[in-house]
Backbone as JSON Lines, residues from 0, in Angstrom:
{"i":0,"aa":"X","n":[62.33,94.41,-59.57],"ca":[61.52,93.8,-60.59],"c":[61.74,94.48,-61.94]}
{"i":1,"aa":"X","n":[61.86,95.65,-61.72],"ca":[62.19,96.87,-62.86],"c":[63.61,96.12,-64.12]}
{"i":2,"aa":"X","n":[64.4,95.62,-63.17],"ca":[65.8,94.69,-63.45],"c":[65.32,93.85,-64.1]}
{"i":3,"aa":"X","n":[64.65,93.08,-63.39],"ca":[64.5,91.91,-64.26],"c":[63.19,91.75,-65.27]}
{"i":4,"aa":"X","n":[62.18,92.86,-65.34],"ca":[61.5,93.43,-66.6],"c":[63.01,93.17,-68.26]}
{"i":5,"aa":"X","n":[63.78,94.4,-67.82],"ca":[64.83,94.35,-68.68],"c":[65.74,92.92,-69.34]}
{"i":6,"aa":"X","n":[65.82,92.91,-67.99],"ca":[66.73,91.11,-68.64],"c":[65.94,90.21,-69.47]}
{"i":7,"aa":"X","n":[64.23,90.62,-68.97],"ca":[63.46,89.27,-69.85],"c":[63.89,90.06,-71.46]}
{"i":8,"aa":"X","n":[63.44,91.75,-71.27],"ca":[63.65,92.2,-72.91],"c":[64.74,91.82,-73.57]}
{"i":9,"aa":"X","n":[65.5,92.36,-72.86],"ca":[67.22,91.59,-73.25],"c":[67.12,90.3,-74.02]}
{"i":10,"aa":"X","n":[66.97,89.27,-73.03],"ca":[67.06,87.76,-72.86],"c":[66.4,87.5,-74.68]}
{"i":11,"aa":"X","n":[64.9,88.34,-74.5],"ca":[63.98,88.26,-75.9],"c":[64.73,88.25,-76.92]}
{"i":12,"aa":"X","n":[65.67,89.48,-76.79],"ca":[66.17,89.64,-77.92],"c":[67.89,89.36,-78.64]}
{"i":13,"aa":"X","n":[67.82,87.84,-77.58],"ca":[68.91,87.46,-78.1],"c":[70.41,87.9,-77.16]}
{"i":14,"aa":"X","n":[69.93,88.16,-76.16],"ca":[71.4,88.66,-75.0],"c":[71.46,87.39,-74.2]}
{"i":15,"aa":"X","n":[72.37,86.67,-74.65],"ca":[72.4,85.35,-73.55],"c":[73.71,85.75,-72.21]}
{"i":16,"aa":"X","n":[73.43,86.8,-72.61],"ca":[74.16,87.33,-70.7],"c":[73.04,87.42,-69.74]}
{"i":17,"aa":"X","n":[72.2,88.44,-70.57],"ca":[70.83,88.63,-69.69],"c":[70.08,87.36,-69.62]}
{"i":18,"aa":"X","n":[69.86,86.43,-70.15],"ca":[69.47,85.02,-70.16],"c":[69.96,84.2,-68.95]}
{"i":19,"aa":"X","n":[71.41,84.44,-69.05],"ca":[71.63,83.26,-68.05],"c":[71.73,84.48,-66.9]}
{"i":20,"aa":"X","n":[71.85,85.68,-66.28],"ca":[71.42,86.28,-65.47],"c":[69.97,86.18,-64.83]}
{"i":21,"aa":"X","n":[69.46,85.71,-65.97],"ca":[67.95,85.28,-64.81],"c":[67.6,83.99,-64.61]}
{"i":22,"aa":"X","n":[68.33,83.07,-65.18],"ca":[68.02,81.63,-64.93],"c":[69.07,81.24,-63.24]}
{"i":23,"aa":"X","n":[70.56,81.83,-63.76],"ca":[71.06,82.19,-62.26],"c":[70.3,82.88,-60.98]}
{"i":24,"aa":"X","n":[69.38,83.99,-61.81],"ca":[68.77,84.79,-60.46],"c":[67.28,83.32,-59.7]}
{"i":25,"aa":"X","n":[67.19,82.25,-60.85],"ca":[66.08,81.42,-60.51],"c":[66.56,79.87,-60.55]}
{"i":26,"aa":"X","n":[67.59,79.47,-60.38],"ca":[68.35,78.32,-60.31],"c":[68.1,77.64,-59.14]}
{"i":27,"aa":"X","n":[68.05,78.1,-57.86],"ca":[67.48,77.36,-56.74],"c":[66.18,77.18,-56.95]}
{"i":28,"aa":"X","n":[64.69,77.56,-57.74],"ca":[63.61,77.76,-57.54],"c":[63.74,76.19,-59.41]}
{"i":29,"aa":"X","n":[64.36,76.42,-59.82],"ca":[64.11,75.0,-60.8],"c":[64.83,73.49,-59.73]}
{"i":30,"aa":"X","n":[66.52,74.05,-59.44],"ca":[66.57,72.65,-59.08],"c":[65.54,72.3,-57.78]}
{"i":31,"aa":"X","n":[64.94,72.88,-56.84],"ca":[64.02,72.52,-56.13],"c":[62.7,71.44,-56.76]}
{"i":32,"aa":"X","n":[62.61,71.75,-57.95],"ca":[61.64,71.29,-58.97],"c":[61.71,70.09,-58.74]}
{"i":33,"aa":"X","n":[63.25,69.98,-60.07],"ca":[64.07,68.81,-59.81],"c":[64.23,68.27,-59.13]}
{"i":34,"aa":"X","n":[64.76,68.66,-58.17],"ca":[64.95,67.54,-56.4],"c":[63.84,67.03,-56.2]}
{"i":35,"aa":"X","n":[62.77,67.99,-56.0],"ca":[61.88,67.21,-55.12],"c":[60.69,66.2,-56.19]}
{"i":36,"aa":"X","n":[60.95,66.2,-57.62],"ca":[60.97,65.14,-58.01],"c":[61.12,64.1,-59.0]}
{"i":37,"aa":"X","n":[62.67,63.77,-58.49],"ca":[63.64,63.11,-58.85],"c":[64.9,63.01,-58.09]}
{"i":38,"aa":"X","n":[65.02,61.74,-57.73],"ca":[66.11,61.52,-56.78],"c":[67.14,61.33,-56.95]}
{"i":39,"aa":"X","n":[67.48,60.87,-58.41],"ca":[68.94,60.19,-59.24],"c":[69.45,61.58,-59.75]}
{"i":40,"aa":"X","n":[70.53,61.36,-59.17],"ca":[71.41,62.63,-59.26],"c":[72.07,63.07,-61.09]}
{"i":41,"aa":"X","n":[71.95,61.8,-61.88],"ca":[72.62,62.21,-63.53],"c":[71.04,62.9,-64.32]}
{"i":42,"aa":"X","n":[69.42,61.93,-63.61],"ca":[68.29,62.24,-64.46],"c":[68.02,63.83,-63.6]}
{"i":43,"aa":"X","n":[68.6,64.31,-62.87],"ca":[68.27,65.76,-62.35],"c":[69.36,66.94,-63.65]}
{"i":44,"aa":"X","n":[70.19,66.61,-63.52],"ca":[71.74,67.29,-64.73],"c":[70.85,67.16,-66.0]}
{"i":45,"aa":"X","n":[70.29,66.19,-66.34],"ca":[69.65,65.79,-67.24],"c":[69.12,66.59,-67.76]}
{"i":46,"aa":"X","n":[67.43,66.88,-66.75],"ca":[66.38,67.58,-66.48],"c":[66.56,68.91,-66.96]}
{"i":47,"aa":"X","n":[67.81,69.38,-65.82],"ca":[68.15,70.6,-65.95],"c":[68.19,71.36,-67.3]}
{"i":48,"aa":"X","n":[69.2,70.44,-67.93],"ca":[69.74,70.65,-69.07],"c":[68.75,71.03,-69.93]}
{"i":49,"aa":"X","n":[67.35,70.16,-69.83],"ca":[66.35,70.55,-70.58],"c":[65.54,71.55,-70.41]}
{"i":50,"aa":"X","n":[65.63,71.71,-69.28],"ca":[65.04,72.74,-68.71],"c":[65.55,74.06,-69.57]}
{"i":51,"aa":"X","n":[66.84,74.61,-69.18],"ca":[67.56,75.39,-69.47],"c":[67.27,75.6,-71.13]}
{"i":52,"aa":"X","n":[67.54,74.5,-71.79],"ca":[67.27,74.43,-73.0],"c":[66.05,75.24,-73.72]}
{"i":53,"aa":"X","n":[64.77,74.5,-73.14],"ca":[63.68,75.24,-73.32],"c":[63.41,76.25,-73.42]}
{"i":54,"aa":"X","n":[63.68,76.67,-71.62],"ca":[63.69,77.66,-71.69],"c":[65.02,79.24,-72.86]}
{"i":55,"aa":"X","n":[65.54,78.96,-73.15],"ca":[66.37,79.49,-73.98],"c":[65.62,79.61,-75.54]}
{"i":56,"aa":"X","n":[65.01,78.68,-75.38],"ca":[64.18,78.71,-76.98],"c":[62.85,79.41,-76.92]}
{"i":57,"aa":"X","n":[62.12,79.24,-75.77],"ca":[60.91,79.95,-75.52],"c":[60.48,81.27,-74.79]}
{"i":58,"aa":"X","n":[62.39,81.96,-74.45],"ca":[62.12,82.8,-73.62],"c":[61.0,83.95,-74.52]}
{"i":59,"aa":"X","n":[61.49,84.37,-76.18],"ca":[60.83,84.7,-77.1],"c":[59.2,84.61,-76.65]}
{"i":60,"aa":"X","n":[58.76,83.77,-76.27],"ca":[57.19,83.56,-76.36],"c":[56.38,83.71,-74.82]}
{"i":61,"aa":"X","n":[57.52,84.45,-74.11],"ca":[56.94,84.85,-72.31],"c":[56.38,86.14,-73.17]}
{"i":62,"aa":"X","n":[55.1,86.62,-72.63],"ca":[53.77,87.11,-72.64],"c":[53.72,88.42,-71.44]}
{"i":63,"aa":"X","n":[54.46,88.38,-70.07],"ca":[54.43,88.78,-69.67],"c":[52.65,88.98,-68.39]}
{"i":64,"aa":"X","n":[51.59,87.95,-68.81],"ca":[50.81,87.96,-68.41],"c":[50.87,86.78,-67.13]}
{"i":65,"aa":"X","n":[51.99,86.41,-66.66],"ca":[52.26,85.92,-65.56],"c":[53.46,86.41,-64.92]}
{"i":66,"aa":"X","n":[53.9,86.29,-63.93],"ca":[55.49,86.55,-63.46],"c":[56.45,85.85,-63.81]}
{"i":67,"aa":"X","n":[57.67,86.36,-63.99],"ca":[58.68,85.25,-65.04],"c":[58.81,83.89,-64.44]}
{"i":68,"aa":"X","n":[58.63,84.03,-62.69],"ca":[59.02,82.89,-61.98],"c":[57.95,81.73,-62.36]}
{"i":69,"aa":"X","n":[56.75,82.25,-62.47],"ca":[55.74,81.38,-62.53],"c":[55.37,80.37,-63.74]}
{"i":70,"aa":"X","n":[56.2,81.41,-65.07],"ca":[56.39,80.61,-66.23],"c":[57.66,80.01,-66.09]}
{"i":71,"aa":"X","n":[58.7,80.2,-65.66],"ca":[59.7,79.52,-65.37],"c":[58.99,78.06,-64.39]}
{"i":72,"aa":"X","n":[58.7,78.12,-63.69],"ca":[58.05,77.16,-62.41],"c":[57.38,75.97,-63.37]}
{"i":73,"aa":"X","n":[56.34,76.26,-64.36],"ca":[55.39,75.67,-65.31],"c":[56.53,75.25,-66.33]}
{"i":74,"aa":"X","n":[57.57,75.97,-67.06],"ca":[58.73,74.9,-67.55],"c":[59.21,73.97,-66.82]}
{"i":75,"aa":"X","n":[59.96,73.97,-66.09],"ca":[60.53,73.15,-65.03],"c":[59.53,72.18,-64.96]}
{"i":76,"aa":"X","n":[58.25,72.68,-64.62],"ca":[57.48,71.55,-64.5],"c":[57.07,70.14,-65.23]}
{"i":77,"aa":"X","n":[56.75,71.0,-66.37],"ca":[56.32,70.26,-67.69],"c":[57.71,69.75,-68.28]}
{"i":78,"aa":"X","n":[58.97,69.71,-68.43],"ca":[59.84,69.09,-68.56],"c":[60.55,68.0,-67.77]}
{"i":79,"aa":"X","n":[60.3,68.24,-66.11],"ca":[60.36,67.83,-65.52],"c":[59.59,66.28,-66.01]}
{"i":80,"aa":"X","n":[58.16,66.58,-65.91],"ca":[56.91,65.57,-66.03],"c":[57.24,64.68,-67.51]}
{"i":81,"aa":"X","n":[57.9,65.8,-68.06],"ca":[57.67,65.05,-69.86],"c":[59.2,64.22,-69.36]}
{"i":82,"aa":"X","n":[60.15,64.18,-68.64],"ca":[61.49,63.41,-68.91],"c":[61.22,62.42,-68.01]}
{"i":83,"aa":"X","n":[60.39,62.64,-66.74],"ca":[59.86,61.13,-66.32],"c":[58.87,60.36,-66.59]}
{"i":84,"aa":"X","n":[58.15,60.37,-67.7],"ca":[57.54,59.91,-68.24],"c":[58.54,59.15,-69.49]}
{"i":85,"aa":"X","n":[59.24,59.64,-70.38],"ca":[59.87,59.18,-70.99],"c":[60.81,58.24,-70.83]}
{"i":86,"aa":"X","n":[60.88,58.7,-69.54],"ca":[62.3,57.7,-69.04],"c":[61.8,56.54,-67.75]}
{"i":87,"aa":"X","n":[60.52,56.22,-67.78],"ca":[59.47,55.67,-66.69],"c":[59.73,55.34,-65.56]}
{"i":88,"aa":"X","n":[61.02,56.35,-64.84],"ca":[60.91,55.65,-63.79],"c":[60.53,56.43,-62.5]}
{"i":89,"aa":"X","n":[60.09,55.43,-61.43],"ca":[59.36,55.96,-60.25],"c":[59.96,56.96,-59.52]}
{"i":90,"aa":"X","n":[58.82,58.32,-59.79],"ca":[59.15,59.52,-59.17],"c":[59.32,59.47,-57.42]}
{"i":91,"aa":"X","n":[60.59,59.92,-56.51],"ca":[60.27,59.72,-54.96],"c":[60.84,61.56,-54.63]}
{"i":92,"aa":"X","n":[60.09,61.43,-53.24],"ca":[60.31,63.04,-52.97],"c":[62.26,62.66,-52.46]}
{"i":93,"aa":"X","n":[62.87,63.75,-51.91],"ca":[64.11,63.65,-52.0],"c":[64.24,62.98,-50.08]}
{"i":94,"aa":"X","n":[64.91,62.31,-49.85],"ca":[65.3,61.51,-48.32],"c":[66.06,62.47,-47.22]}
{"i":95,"aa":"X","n":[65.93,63.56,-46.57],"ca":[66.83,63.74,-45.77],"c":[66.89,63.27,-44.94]}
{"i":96,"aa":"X","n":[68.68,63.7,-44.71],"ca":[69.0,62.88,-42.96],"c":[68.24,63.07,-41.78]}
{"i":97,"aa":"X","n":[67.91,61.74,-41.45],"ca":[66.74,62.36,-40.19],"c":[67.6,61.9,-39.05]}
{"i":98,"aa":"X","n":[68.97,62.03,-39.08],"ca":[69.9,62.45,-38.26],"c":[69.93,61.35,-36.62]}
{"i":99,"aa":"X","n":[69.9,61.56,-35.55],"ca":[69.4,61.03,-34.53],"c":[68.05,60.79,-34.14]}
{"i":100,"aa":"X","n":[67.28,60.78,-35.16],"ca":[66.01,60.68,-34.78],"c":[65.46,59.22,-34.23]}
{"i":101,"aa":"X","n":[64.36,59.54,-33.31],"ca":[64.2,57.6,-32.8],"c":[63.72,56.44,-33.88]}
{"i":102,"aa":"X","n":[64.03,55.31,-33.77],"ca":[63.78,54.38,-34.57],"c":[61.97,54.67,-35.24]}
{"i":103,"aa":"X","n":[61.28,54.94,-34.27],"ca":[59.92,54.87,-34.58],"c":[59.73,56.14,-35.43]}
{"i":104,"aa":"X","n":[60.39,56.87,-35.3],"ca":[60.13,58.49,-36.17],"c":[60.51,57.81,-37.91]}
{"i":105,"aa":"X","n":[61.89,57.2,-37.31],"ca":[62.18,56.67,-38.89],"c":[61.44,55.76,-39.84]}
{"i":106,"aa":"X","n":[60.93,54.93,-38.9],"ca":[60.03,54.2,-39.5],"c":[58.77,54.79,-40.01]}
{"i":107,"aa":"X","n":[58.1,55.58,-39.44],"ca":[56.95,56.61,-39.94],"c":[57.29,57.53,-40.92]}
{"i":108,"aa":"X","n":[58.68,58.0,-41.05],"ca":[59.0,58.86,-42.21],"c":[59.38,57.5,-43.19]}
{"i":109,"aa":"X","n":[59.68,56.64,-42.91],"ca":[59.77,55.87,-44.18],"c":[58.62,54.91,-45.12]}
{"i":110,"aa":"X","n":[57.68,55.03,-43.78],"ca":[56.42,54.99,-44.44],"c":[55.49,56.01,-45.38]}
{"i":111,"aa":"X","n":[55.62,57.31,-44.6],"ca":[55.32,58.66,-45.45],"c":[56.02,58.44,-46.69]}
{"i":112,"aa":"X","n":[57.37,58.31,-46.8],"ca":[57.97,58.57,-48.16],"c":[57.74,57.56,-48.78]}
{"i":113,"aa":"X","n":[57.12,56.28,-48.5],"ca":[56.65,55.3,-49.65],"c":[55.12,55.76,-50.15]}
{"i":114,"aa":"X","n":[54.52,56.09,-48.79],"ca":[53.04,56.16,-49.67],"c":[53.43,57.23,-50.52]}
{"i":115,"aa":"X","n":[54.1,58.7,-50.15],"ca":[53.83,59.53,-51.39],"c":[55.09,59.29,-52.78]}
{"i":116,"aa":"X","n":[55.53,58.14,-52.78],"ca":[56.56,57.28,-53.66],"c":[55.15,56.68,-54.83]}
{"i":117,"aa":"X","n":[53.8,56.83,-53.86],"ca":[52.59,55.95,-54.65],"c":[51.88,56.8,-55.32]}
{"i":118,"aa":"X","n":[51.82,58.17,-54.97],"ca":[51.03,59.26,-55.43],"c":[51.1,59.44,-57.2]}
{"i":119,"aa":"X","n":[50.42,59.67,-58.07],"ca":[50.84,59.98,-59.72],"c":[51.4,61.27,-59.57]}
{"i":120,"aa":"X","n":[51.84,61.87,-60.67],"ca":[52.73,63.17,-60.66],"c":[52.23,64.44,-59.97]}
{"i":121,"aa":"X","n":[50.72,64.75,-60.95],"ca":[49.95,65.64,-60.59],"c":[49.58,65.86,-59.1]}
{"i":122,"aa":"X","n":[49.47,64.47,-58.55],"ca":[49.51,64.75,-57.12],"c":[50.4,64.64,-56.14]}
{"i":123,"aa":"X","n":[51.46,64.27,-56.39],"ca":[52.81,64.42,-56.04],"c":[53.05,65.88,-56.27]}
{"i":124,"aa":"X","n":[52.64,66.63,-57.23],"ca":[53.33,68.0,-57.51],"c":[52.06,69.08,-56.58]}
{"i":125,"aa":"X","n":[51.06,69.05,-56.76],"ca":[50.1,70.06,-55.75],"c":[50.43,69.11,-54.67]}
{"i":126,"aa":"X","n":[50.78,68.14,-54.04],"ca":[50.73,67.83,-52.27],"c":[52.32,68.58,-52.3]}
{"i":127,"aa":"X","n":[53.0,68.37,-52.63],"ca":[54.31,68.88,-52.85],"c":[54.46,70.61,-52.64]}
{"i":128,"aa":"X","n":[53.17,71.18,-53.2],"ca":[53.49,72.44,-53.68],"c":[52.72,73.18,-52.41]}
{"i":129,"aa":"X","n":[51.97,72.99,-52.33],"ca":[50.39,72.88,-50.92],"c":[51.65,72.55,-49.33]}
{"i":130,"aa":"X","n":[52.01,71.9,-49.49],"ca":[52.25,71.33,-48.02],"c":[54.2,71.06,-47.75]}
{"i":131,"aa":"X","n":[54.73,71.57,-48.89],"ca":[56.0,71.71,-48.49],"c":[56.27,73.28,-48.63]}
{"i":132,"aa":"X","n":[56.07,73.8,-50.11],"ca":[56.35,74.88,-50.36],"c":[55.44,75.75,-49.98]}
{"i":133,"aa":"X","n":[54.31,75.62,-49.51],"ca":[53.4,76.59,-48.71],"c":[52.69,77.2,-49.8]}
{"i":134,"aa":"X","n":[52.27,77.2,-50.78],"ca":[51.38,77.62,-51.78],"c":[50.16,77.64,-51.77]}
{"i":135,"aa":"X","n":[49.4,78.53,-52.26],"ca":[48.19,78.38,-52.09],"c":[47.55,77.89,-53.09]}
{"i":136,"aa":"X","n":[46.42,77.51,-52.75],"ca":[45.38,76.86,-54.1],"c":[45.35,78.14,-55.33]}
{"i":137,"aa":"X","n":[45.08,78.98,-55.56],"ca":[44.97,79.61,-56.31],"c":[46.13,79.5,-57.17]}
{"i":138,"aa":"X","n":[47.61,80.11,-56.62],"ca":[48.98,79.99,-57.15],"c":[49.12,78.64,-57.56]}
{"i":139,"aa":"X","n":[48.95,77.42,-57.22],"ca":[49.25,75.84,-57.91],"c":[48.51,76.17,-58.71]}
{"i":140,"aa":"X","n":[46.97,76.63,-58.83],"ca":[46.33,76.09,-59.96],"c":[46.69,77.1,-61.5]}
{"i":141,"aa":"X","n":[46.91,78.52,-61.16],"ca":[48.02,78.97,-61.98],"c":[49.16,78.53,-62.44]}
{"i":142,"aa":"X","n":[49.83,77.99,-61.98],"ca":[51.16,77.6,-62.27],"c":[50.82,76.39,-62.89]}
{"i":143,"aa":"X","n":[50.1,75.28,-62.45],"ca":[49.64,74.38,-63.55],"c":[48.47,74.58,-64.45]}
{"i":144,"aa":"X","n":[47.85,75.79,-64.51],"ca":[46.9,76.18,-65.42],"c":[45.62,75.05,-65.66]}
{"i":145,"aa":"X","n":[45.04,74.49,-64.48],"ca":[44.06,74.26,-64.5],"c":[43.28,75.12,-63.42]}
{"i":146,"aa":"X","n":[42.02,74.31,-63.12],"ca":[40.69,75.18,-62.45],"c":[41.54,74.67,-60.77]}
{"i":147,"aa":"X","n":[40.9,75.92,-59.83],"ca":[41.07,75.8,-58.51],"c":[41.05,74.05,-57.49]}
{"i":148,"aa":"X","n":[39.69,73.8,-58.09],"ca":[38.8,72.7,-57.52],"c":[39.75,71.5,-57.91]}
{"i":149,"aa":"X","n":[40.61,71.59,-59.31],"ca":[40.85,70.53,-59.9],"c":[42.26,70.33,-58.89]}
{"i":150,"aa":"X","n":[42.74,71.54,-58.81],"ca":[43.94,71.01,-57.7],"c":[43.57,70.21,-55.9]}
{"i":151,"aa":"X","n":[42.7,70.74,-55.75],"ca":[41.47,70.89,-54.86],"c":[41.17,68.88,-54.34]}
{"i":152,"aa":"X","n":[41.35,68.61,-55.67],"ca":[40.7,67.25,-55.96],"c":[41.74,66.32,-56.03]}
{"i":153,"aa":"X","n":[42.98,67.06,-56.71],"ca":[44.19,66.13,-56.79],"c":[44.74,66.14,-55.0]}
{"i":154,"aa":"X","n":[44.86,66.91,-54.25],"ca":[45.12,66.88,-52.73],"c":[44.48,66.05,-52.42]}
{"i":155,"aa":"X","n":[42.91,66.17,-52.22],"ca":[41.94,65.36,-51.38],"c":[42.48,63.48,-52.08]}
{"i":156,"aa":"X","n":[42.68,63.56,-53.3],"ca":[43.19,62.03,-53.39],"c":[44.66,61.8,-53.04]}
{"i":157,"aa":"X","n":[45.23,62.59,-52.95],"ca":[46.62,62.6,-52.37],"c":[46.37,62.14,-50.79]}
{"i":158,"aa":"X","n":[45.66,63.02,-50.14],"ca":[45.54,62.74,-48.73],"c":[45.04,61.12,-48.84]}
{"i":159,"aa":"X","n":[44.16,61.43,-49.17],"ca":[43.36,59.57,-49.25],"c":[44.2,58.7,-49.45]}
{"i":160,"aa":"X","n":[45.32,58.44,-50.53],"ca":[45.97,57.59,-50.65],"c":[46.86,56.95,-49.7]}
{"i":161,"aa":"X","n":[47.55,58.56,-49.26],"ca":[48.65,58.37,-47.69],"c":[47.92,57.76,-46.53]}
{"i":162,"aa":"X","n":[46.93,58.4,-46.35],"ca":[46.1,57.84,-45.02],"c":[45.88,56.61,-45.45]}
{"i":163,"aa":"X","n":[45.24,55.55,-46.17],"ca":[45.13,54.36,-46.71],"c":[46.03,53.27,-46.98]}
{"i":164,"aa":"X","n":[47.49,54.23,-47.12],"ca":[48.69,53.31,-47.59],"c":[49.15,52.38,-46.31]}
{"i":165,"aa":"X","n":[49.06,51.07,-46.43],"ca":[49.25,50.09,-45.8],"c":[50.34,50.88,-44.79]}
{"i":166,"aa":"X","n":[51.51,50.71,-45.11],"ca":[52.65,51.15,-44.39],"c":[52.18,52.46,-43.15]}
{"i":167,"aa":"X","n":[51.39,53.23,-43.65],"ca":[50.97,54.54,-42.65],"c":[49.91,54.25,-41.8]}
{"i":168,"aa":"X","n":[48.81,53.45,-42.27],"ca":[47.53,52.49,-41.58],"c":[47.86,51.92,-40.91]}
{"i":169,"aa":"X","n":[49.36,50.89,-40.51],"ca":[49.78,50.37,-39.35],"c":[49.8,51.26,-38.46]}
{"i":170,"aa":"X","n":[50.74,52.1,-38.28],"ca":[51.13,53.58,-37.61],"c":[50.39,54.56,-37.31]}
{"i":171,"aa":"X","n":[49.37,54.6,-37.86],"ca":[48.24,55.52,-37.25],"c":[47.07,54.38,-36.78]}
{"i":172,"aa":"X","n":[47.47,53.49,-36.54],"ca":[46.46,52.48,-35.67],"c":[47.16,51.99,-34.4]}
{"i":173,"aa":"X","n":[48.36,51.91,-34.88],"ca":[49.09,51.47,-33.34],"c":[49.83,52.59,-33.11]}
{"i":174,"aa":"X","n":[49.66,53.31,-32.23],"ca":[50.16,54.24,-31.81],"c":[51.6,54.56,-31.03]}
């Protein structure tokens, strides 16, 4: 951590070795961002790009009153959010191969991935963050800098929606 204390000073002051040494040391932890939401492979390059960007202009204004990852995490985020919004199109989590799996598995994962295809961002990003990446309420609501409860609230309508979504209401009724 001691290391990368330095690289942020570095980075501050204009060392774009030490710069891209820590965006490399955090490159899997943005495009994860990216991937999981946005599926079009040119608006992710895109993203990135902005990402990177940003961050390069704002490394100057890290505070040090969070961990670099976590302000890194909250860029990614908020750029993320601000380029699909701009560019309006429908956010989906990313499809993996579900390989040999039985017809009925597929069909239930392709119902899952439409209802949360229905979710708005905010709750796409805490069900996302909660239940893929294992995060806790406290850490989401840091990283998006609102109150505990408020992430709290975006889940509980996240859940509601999935359980409700036509496509998953067949499937959890017929068994």
């Amino acid at each position: 951590m001691d290391d990368e204390l330095q690289l942020i000073q570095k980075a501050q002051k204009g060392d774009s070795g030490a710069f891209l040494e820590l965006i490399s040391r955090h490159d899997r932890q943005i495009m994860s961002v990216i991937y999981r939401l946005n599926c079009n492979r040119c608006d992710r390059e895109d993203i990135y790009q902005e990402i990177f960007l940003a961050c390069f202009k704002s490394i100057g204004s890290f505070k040090f009153r969070s961990s670099f990852s976590t302000w890194l995490y909250r860029v990614a985020l908020n750029r993320s959010l601000s380029y699909m919004k701009k560019n309006t199109r429908v956010i989906e989590f990313s499809q993996g191969d579900t390989g040999d799996a039985d017809e009925d598995a597929n069909e239930k994962l392709k119902a899952v991935r439409s209802a949360l295809a229905q979710l708005n961002g905010l709750q796409k990003i805490c069900f996302h963050l909660y239940y893929i990446e294992d995060w806790d309420i406290e850490r989401i609501a840091e990283t998006l800098e609102c109150a505990p409860g408020t992430v709290k609230s975006h889940l509980y309508r996240a859940r509601n929606r999935i359980r409700m979504d036509p496509g998953v209401l067949i499937w959890r009724t017929n068994p």
